[in-house]
ROSE-4610 file (N, C-alpha, C; in Angstrom, 1 decimal, always signed):
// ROSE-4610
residu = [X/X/X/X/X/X/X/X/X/X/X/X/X/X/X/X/X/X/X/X/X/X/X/X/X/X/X/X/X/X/X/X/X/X/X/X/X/X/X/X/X/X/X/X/X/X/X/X/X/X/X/X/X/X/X/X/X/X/X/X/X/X/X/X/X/X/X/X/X/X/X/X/X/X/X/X/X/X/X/X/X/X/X/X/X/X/X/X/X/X/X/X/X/X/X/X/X/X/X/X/X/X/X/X/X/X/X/X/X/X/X/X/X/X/X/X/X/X/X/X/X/X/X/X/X/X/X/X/X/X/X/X/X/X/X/X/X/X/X/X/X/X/X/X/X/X/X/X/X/X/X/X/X/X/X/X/X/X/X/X/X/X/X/X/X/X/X/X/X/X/X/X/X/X/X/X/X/X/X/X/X/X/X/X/X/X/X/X/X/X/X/X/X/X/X/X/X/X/X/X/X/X/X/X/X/X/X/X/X/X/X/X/X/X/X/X/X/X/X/X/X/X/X/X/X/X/X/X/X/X/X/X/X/X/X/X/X/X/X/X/X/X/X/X/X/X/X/X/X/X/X/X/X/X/X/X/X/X/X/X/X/X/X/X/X/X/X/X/X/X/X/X/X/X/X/X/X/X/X/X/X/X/X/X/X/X/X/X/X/X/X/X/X/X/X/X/X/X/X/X/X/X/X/X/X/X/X/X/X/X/X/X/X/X/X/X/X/X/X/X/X/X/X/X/X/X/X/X/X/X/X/X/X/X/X/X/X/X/X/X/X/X/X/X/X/X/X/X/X/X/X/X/X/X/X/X/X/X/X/X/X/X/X/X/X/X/X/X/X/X/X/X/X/X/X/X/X/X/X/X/X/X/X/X/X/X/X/X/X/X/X/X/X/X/X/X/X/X/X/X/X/X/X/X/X/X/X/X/X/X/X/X/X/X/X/X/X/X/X/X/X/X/X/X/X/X/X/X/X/X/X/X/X/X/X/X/X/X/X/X/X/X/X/X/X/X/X/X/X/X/X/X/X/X/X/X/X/X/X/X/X/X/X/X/X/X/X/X/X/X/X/X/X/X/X/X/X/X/X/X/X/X/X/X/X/X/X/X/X/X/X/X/X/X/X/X/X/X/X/X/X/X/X/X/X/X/X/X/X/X/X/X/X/X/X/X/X/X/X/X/X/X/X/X/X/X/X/X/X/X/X/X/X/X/X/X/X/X/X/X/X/X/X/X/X/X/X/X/X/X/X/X/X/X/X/X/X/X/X/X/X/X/X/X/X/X/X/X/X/X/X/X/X/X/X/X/X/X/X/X/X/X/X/X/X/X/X/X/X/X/X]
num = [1/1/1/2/2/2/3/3/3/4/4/4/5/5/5/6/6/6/7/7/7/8/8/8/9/9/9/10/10/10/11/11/11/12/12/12/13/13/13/14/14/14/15/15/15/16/16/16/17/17/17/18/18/18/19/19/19/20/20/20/21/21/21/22/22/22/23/23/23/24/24/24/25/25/25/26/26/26/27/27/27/28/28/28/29/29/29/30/30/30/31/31/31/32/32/32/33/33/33/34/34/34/35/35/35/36/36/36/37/37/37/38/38/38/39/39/39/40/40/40/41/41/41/42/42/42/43/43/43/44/44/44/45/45/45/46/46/46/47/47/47/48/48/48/49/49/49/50/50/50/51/51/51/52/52/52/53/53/53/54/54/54/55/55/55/56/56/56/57/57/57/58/58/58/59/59/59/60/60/60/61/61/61/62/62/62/63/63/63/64/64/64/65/65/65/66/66/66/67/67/67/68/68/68/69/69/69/70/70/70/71/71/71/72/72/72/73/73/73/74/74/74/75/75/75/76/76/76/77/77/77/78/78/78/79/79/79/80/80/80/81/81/81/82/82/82/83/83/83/84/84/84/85/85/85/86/86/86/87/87/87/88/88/88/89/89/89/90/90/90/91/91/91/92/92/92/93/93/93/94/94/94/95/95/95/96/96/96/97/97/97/98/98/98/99/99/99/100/100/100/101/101/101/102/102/102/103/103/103/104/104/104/105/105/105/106/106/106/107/107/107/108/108/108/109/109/109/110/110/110/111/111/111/112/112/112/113/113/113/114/114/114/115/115/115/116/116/116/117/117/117/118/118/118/119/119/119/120/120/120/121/121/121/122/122/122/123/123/123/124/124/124/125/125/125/126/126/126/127/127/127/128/128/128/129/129/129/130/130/130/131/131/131/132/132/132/133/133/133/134/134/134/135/135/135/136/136/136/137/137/137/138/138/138/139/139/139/140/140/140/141/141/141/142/142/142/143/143/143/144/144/144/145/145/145/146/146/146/147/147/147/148/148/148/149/149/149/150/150/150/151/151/151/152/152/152/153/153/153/154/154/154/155/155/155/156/156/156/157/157/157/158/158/158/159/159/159/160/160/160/161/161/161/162/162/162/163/163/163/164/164/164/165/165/165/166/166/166/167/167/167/168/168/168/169/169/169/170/170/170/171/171/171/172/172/172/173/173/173/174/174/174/175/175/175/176/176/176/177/177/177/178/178/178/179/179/179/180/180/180/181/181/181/182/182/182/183/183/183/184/184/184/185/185/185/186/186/186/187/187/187/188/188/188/189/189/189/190/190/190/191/191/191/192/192/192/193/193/193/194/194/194/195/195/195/196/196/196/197/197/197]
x = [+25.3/+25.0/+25.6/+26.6/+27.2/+26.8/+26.0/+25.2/+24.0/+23.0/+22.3/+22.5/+23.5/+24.2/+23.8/+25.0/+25.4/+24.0/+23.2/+21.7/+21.0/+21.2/+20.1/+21.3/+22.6/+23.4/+22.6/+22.9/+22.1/+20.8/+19.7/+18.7/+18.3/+19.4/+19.0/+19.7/+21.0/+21.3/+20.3/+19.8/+18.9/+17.8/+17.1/+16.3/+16.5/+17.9/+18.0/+17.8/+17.4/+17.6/+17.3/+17.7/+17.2/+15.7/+15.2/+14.2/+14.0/+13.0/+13.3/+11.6/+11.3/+10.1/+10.4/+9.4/+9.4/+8.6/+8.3/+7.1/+7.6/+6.6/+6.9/+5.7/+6.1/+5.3/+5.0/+4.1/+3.4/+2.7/+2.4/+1.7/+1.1/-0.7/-1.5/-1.2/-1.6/-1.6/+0.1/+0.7/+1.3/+1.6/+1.9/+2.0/+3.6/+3.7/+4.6/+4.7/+5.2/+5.3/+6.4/+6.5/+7.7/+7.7/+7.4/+7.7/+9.1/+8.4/+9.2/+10.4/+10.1/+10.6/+10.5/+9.5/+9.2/+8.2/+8.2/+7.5/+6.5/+5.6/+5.1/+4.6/+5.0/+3.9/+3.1/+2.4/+1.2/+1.2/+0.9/+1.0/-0.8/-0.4/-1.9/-1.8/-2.8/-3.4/-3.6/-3.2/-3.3/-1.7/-1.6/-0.5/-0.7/+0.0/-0.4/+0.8/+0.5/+1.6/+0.8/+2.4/+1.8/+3.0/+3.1/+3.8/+4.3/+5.0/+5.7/+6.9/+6.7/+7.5/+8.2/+9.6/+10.8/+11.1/+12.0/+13.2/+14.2/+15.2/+16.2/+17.9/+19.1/+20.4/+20.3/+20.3/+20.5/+19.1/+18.6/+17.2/+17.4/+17.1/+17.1/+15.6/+14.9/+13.7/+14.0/+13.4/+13.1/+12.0/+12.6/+11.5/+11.0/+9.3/+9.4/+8.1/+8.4/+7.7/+7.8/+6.8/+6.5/+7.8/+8.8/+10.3/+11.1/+10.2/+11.9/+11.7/+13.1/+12.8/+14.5/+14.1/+15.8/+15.8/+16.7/+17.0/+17.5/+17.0/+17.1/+17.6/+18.9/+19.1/+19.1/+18.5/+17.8/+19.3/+19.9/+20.8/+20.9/+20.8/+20.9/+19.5/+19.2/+18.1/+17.5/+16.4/+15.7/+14.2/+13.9/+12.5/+13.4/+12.9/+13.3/+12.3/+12.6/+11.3/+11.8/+11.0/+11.2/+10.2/+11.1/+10.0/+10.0/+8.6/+8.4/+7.5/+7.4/+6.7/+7.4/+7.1/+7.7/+8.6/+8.7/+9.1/+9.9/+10.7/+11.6/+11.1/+11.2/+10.5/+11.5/+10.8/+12.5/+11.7/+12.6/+11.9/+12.9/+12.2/+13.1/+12.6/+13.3/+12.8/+12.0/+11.0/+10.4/+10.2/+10.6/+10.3/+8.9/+8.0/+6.8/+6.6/+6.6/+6.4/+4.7/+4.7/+3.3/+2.6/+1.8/+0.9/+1.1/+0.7/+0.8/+1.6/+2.9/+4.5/+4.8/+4.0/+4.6/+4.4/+5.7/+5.4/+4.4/+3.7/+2.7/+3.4/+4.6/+4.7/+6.4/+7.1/+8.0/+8.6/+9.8/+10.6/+11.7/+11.5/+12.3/+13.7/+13.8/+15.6/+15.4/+14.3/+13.9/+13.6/+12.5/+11.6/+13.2/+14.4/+15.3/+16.1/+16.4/+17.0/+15.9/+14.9/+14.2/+14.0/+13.9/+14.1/+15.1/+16.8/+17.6/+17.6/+17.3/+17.5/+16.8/+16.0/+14.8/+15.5/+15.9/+17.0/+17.3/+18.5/+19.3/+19.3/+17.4/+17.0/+16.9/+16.2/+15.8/+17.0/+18.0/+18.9/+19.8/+19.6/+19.8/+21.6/+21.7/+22.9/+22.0/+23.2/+22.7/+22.2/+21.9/+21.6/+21.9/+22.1/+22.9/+22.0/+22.5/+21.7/+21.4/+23.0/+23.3/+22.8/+22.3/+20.9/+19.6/+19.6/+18.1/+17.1/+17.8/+16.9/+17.1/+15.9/+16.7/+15.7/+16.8/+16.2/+16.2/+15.3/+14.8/+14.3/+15.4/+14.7/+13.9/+13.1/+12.8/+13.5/+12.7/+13.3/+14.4/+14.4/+15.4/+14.9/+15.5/+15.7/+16.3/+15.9/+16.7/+16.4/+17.2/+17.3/+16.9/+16.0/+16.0/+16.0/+15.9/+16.1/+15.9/+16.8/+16.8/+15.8/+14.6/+13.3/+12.5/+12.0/+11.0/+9.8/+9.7/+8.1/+8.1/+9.0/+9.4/+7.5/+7.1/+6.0/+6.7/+6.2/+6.0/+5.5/+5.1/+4.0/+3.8/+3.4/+4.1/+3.1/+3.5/+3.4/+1.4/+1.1/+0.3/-0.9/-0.4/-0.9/-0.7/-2.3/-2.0/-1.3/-0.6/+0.0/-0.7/-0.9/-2.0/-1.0/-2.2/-1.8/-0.6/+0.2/+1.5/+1.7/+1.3/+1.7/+3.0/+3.4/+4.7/+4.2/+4.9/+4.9/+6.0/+5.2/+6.8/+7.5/+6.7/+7.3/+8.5/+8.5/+9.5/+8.8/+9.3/+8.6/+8.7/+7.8/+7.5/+8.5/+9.2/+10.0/+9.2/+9.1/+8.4/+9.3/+8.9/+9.4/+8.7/+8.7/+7.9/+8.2/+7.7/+8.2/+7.0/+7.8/+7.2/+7.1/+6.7/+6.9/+8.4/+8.7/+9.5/+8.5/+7.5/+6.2/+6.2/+6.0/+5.1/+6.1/+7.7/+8.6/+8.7/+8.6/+9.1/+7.9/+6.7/+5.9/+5.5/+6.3/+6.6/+7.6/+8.7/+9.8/+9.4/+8.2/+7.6/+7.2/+6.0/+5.7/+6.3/+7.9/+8.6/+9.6/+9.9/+10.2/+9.2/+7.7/+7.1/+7.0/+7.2/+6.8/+8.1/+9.4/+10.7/+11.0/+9.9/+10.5/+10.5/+11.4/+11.0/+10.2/+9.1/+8.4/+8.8/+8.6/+9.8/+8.2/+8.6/+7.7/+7.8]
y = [+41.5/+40.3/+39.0/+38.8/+38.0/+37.5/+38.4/+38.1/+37.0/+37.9/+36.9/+35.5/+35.8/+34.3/+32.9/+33.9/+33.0/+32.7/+33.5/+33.0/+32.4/+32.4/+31.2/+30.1/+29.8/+28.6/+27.8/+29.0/+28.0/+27.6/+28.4/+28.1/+26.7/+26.6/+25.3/+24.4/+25.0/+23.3/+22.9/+23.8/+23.4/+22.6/+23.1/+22.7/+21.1/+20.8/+19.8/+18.0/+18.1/+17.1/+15.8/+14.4/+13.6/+13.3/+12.6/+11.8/+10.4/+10.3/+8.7/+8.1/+6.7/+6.8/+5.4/+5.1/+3.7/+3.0/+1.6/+1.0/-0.2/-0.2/-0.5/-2.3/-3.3/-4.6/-4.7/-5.1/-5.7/-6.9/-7.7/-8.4/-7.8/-7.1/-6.4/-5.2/-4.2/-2.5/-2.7/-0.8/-0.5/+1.1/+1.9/+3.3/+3.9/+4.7/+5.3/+7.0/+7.4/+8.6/+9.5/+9.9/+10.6/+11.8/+12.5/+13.3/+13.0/+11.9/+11.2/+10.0/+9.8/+8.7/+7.6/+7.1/+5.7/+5.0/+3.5/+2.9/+1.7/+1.9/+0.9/+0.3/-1.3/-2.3/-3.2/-4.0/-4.6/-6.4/-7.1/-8.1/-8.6/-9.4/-9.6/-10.4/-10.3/-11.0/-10.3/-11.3/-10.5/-9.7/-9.2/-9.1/-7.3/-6.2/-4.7/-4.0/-3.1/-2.3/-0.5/+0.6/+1.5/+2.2/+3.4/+4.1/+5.5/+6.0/+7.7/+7.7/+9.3/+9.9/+11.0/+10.9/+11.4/+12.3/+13.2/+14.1/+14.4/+14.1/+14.4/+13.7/+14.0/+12.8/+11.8/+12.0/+10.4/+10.2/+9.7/+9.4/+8.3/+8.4/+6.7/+7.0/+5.6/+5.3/+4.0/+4.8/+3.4/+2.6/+1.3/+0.3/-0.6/-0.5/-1.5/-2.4/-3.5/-4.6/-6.2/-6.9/-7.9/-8.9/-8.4/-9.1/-8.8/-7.5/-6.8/-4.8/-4.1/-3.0/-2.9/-2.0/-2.0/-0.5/+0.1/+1.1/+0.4/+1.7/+1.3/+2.5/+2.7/+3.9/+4.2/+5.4/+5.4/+6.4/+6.0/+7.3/+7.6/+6.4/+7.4/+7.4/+8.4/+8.3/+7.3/+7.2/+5.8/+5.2/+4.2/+3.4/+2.3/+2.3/+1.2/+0.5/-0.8/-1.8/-1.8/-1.4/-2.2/-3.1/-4.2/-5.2/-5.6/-5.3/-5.3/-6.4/-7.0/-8.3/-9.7/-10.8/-11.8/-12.4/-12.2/-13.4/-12.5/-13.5/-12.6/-12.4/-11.5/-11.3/-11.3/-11.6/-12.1/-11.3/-10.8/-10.2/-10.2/-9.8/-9.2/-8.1/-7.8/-7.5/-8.1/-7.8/-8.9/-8.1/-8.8/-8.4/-8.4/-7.5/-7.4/-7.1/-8.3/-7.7/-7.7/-8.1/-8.1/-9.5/-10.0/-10.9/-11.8/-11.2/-12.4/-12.5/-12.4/-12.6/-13.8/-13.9/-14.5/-16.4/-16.8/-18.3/-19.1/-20.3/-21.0/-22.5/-22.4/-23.5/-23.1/-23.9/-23.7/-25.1/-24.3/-25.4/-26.7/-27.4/-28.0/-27.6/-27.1/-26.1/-25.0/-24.6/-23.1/-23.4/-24.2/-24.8/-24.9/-26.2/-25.9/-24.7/-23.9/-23.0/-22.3/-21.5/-20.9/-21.9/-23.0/-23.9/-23.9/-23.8/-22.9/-22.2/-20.8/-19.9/-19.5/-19.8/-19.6/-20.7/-21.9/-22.3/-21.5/-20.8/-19.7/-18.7/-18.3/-17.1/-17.1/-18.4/-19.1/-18.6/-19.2/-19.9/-18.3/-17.1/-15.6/-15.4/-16.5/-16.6/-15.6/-15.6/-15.1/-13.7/-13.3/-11.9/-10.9/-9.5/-8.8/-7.4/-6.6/-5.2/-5.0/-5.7/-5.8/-6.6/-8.2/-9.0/-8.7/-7.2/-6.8/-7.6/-8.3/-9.4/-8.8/-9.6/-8.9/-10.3/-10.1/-11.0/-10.1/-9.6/-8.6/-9.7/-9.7/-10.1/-8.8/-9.7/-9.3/-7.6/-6.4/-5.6/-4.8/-4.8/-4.7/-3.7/-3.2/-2.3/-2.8/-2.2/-2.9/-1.8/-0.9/-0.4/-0.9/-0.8/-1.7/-0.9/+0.4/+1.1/+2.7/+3.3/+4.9/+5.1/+5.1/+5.3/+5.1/+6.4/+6.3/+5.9/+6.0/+5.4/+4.3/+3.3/+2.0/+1.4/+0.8/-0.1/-1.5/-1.3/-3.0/-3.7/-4.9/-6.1/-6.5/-6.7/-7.4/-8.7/-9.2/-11.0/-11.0/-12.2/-12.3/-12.0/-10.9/-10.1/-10.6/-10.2/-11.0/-9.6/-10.3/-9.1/-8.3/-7.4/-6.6/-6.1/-6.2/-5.3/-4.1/-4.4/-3.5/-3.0/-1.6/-0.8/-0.1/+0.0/+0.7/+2.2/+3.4/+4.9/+5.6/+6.3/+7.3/+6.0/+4.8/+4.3/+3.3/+3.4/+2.4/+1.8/+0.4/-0.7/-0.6/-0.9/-0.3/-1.0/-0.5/-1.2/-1.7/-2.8/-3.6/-4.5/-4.6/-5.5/-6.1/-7.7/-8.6/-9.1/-9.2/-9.7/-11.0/-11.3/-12.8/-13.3/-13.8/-14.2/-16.0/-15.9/-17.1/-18.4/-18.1/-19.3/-19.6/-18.5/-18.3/-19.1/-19.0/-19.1/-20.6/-21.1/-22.8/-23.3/-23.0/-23.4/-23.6/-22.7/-22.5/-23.6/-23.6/-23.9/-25.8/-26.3/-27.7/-27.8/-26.9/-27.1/-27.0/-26.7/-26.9/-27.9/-28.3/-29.8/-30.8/-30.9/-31.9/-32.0/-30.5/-30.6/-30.7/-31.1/-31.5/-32.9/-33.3/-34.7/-35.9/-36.5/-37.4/-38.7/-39.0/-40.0/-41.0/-42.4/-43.7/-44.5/-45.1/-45.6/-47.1]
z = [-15.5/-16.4/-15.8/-15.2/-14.7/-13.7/-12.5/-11.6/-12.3/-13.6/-13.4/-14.4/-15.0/-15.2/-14.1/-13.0/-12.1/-11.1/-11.2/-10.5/-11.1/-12.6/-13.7/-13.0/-13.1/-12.3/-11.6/-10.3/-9.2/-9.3/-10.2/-9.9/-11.0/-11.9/-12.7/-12.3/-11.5/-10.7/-9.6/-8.7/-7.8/-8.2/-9.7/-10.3/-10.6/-11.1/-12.0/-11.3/-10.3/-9.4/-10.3/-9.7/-10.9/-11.1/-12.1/-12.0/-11.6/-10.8/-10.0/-10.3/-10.7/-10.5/-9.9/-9.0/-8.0/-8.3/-8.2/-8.2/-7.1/-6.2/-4.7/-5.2/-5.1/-5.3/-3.5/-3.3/-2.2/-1.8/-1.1/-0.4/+0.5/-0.1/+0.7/+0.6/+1.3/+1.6/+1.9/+1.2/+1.1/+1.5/+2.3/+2.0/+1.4/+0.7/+0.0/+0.9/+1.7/+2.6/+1.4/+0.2/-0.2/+0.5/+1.6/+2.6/+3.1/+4.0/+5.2/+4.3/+3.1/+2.6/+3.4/+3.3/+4.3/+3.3/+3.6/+2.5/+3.6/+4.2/+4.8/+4.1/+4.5/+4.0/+5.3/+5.3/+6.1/+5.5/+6.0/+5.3/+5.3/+4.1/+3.6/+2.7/+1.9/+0.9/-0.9/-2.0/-2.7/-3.7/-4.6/-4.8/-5.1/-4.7/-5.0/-5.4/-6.1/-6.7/-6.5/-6.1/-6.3/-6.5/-7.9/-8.3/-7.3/-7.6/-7.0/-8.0/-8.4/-9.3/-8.0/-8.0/-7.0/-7.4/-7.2/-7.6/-6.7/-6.7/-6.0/-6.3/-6.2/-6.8/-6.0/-4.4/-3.6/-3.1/-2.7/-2.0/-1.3/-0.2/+0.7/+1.5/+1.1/+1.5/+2.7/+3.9/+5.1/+5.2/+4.8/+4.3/+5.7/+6.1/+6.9/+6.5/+6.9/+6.1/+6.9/+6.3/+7.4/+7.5/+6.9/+7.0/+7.2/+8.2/+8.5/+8.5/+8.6/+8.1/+7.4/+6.7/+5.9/+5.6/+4.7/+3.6/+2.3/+1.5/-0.1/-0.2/-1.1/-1.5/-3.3/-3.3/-5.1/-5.7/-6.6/-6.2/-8.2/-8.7/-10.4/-10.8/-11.5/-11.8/-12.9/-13.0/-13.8/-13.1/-13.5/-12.5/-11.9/-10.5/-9.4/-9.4/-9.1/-8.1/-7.0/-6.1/-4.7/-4.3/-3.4/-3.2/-1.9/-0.9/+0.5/+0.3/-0.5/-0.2/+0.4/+1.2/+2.2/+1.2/-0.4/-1.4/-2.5/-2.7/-3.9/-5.1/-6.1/-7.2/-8.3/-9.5/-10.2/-11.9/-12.2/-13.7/-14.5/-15.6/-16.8/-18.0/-19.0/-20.6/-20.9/-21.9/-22.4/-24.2/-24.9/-26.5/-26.7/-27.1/-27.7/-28.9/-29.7/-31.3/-31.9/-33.2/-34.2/-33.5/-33.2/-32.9/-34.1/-35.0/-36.6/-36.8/-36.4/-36.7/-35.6/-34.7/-33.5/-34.3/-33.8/-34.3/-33.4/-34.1/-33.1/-33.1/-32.8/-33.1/-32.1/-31.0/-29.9/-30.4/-30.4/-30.8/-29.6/-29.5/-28.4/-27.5/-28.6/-28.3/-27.3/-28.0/-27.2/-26.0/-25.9/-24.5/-23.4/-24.1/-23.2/-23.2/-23.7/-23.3/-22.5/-22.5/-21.6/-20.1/-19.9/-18.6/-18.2/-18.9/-18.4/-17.8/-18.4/-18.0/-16.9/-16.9/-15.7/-14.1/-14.5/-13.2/-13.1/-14.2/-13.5/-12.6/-13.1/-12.6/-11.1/-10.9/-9.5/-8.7/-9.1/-8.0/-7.6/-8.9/-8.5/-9.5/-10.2/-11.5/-12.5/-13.0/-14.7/-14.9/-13.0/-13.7/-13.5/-14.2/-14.5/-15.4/-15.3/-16.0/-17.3/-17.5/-19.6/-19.7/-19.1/-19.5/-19.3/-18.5/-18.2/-17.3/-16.5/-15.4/-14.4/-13.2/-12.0/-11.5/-10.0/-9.0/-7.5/-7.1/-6.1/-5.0/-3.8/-2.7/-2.1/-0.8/+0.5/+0.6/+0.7/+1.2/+0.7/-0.4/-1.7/-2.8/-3.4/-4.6/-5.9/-7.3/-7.8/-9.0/-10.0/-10.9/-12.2/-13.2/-13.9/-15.3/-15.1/-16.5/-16.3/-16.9/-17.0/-17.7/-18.3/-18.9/-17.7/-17.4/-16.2/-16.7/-17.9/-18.2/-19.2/-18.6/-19.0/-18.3/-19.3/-18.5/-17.3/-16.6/-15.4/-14.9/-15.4/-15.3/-14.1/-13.1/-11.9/-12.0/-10.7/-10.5/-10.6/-11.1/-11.4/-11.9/-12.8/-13.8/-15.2/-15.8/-17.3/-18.0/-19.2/-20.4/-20.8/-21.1/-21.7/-23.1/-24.0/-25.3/-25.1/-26.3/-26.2/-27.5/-27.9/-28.7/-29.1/-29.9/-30.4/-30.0/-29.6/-29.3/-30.9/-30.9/-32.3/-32.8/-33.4/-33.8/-33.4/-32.0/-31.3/-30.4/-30.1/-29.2/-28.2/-27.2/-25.8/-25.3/-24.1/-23.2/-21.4/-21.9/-20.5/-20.2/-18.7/-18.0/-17.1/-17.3/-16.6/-15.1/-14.2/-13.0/-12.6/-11.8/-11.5/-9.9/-9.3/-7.9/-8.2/-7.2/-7.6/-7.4/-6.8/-6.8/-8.4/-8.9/-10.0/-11.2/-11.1/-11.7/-11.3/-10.5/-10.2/-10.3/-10.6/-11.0/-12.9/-13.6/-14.7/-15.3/-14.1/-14.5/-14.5/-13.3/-13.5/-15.2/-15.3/-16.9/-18.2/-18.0/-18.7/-19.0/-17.7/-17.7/-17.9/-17.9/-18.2/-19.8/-20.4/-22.1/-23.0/-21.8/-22.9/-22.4/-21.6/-20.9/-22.4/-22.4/-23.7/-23.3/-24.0/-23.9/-24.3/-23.6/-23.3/-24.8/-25.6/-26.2/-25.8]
């Protein structure tokens, strides 16, 4: 009996390896080798994303890409982004509630606090895990949540409809190019600028 105790042991720690799911952002074609663990990218045109579901506790992927080649190492389990694109990618949480709850109407306070925050984001302040942002350069990794089937928006992609599951609200997370963000960040300074009468 003890024998096969100790052989269900091994064979469910063997088993138990983590879960890892990736989503690799690109500029152009991308390959994902989880054999070899290698992540080619190519540079191009266009913005591309492509998922792989992992298993293992440490994993290091060799990244090579039109900026370079690096290592990323995946080591707790959860969804990563990696980003082999030429430009840093900057994301966060994003709250999805009811549509008809949503106010139509932004209030000046808000406009600056979110142009805040968004400097912040830029300049790679402010962010942190317990805020749920991230600012992912060049060739970089970044953990963004132990829920491997967390949804992820990437850069220049519109929102798509977001349903609640069993009653709890989806957890997404938006990413952005930092083009896309200082280009945001102009249109927010022109709609708190005060007009001189």
């Amino acid at each position: 009996m003890r024998k096969l105790i100790a052989f269900v042991s091994i064979l469910f720690a063997s088993c138990s390896g983590g879960d890892k799911r990736i989503v690799v952002m690109s500029k152009g074609p991308a390959e994902i080798n989880t054999d070899a663990k290698t992540i080619t990218a190519k540079d191009g045109s266009g913005h591309e994303e492509k998922d792989a579901i992992l298993n293992g506790n440490k994993i290091t992927f060799a990244l090579s890409s039109p900026t370079g080649n690096a290592n990323v190492e995946l080591v707790e389990n959860g969804l990563y982004v990696i980003n082999v694109k030429n430009d840093t990618i900057i994301g966060s949480y994003q709250t999805y509630g009811d549509p008809k709850l949503a106010q139509n109407m932004i209030m000046q306070a808000k406009l600056l606090h979110d142009l805040d925050s968004l400097r912040l984001l830029v300049e790679g302040k402010n962010v942190s895990v317990a805020n749920r942002n991230f600012y992912i350069l060049p060739n970089h990794a970044a953990r963004i949540s132990e829920n491997i089937k967390a949804d992820v928006i990437g850069p220049y992609h519109r929102m798509r409809t977001a349903e609640k599951v069993d009653g709890k609200d989806p957890e997404i997370y938006r990413f952005y190019s930092i083009k896309e963000v200082r280009e945001s960040i102009a249109k927010l300074e022109a709609l708190t600028e005060v007009k001189k009468v």
